[in-house]
C-alpha positions in Angstrom: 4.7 18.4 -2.0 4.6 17.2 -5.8 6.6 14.9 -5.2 5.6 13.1 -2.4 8.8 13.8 0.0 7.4 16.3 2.1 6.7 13.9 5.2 10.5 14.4 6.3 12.9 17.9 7.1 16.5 17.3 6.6 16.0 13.1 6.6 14.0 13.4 10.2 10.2 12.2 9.9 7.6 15.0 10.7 4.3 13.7 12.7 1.5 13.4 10.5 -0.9 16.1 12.4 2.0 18.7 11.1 1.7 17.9 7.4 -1.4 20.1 6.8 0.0 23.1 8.7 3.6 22.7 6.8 1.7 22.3 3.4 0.1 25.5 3.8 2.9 27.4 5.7 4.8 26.3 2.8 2.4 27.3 -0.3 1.8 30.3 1.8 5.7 31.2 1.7 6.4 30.3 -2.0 3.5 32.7 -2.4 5.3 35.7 -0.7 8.7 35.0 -1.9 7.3 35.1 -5.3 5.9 38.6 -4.8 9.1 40.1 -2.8 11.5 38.5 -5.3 9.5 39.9 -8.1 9.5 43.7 -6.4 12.6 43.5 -5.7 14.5 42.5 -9.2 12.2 44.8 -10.9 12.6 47.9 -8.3 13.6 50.4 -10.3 11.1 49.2 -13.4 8.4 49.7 -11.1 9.2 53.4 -10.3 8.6 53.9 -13.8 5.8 52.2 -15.2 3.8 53.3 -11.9 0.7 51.0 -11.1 2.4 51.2 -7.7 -1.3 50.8 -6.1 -1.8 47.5 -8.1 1.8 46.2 -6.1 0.7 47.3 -3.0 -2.5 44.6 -3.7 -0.3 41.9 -4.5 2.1 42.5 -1.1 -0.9 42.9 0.8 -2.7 39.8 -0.2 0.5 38.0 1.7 -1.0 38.4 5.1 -4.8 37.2 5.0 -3.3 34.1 3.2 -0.8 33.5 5.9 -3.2 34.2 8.2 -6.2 31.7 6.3 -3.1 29.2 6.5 -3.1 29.2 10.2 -6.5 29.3 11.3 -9.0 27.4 8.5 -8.5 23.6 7.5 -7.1 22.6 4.2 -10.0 22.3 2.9 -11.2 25.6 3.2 -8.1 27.2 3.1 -6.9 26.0 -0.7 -9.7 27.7 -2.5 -8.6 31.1 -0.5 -5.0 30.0 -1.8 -6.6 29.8 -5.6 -8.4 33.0 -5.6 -5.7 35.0 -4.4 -3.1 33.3 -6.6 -4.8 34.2 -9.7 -5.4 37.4 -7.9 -2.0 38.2 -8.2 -0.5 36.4 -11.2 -3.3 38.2 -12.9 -1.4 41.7 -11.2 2.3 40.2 -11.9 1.7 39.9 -15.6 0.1 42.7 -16.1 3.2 44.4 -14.5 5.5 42.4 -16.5 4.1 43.3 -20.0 4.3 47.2 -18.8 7.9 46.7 -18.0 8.3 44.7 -20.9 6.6 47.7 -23.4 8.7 50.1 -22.2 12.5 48.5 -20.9 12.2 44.9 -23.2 14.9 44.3 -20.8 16.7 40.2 -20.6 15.9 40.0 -16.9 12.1 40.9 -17.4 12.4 38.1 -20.5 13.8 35.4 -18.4 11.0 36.2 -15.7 8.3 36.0 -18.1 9.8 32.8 -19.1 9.4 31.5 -16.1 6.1 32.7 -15.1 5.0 31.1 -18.5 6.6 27.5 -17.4 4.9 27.7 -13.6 1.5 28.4 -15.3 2.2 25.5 -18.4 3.0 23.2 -15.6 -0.1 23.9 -13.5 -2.8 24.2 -16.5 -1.0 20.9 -17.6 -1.4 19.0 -14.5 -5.5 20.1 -14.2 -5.9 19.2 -17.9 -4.1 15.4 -17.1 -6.2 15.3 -14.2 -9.1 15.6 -15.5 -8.5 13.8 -18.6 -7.2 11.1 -17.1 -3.9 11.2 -18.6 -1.2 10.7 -16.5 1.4 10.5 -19.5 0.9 14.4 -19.2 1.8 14.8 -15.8 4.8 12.8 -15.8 6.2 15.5 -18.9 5.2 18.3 -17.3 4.8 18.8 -13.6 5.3 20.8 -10.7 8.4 19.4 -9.9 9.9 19.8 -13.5 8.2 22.9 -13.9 9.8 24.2 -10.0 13.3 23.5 -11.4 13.2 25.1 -14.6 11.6 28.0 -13.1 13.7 28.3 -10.3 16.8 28.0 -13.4 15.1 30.8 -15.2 14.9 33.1 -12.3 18.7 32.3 -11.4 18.9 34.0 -15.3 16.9 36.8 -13.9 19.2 37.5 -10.5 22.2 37.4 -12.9 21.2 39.3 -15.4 20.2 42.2 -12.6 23.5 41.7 -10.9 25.4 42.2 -14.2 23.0 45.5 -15.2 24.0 46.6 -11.4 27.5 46.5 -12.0 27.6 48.0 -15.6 25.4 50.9 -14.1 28.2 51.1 -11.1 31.3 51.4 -14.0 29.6 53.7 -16.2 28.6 56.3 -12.6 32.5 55.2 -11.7 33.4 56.6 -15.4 31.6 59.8 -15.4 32.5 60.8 -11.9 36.1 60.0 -13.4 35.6 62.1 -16.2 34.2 65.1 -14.2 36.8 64.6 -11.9 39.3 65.5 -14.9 37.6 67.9 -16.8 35.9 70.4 -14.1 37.6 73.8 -14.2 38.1 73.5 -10.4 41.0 72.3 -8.5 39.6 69.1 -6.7 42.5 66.9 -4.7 41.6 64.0 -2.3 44.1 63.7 0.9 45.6 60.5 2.7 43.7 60.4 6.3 46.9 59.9 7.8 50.1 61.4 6.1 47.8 64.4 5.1 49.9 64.0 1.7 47.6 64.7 -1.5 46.9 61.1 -3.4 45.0 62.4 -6.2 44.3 65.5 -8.1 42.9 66.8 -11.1 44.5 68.4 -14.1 42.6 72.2 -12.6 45.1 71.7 -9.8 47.9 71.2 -11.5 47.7 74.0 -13.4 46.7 76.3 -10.8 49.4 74.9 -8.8 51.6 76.0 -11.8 50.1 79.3 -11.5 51.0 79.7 -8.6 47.4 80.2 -7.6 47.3 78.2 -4.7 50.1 80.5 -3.0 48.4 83.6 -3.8 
C-alpha cells in the first residue's frame, strides 16, 4: 500500500471497486498476524508473566476490526483501525517489558527492536506529513520500516527455533543420564526381532546377578 503497487495480485490488475475492501482486508490481516505471531513466539513467556486477561483483549480486538473492515467505508473504518492499534500496541509493549524484566531473553530483544522500528517509521511519516517534509519520508517509511521489521522478526523465529532445540538436547541429555544412572533395570526391545537394543548399566548388573533368572 506504501508503496503504491497494491492495484495488481501476482502481475494481474485488480478492479478499482476492490481496492478499498483489499486495503482494509489487508491492514486487517497484518493486524492479526501481528498478534498470533507475537503469542505464539512468546508462548511459554506468557504462562509466566501472567496478564493472560490483557492477551485475550488484544486476540479479541481481531474480530470487530475484521468485521468494521467488511461492513463500514474507509473512511469510517480507519479511525476504528487507529483506536484499536494503539489499543493493542499499547497491550504488546506492555507485555514485552514484563517478559523482558523477568527472561531479558534475544528473541524478546529482537522483537522489541522491531516494534520500535514499525512505530519510528509511522511517528516519522505523520511528523513529515505534517511538516511538510518529504525528505523524511523517503528515510524512513513504511516500506523501509516493513522490511527491517519483517528482518528483525526472522531474528526472533530463529532465535526461538534455536532455544527449542537447545531445550530438546538438554531433555534428550537428562533422560540419557537417568536412563544410566536409575537403580532399575530399564531395556528397550526391537518391535520385530524382540531382541533387546538398549539397556542400562542396572541391567547389566542384574543380569550378572543372575537376578533376572531368579
Amino acid at each position: 500500500i506504501s508503496a503504491g503497487l497494491d492495484f495488481q495480485w501476482l502481475n494481474f490488475p485488480l478492479p478499482a471497486e476492490w481496492l478499498s475492501l483489499m486495503r482494509k482486508i489487508t491492514a486487517a490481516g497484518f493486524y492479526i498476524t501481528t498478534i498470533a505471531l507475537f503469542s505464539k513466539i512468546f508462548e511459554n513467556e506468557l504462562k509466566h508473566i501472567g496478564h493472560r486477561d490483557l492477551l485475550r483483549v488484544a486476540q479479541w480486538s481481531c474480530l470487530p476490526l475484521i468485521l468494521a473492515a467488511i461492513a463500514m467505508p474507509f473512511s469510517l473504518w480507519l479511525p476504528v483501525l487507529w483506536g484499536l492499534t494503539a489499543l493493542a500496541i499499547a497491550m504488546l509493549t506492555f507485555l514485552l517489558v514484563q517478559i523482558l524484566r523477568q527472561t531479558r531473553s534475544r528473541a524478546a530483544i529482537f522483537y522489541a527492536l522491531s516494534l520500535a522500528v514499525t512505530l519510528l517509521a509511522s511517528f516519522n511519516e505523520i511528523l513529515g506529513a505534517a511538516l511538510g517534509m518529504k525528505a523524511l519520508i523517503g528515510v524512513l517509511n513504511s516500506v523501509t520500516a516493513s522490511l527491517s521489521s519483517s528482518l528483525l522478526v526472522s531474528f526472533v523465529i530463529a532465535q526461538r527455533m534455536r532455544d527449542t532445540r537447545l531445550a530438546l538436547k538438554h531433555a534428550e541429555k537428562r533422560l540419557r543420564d537417568t536412563f544410566e544412572t536409575i537403580p532399575i533395570g530399564i531395556f528397550t526391545l526391537h518391535r520385530a526381532s524382540g531382541e533387546i537394543v538398549q539397556s542400562n548399566a542396572s541391567l547389566l548388573k542384574d543380569v550378572g546377578n543372575g537376578v533376572i533368572g531368579r
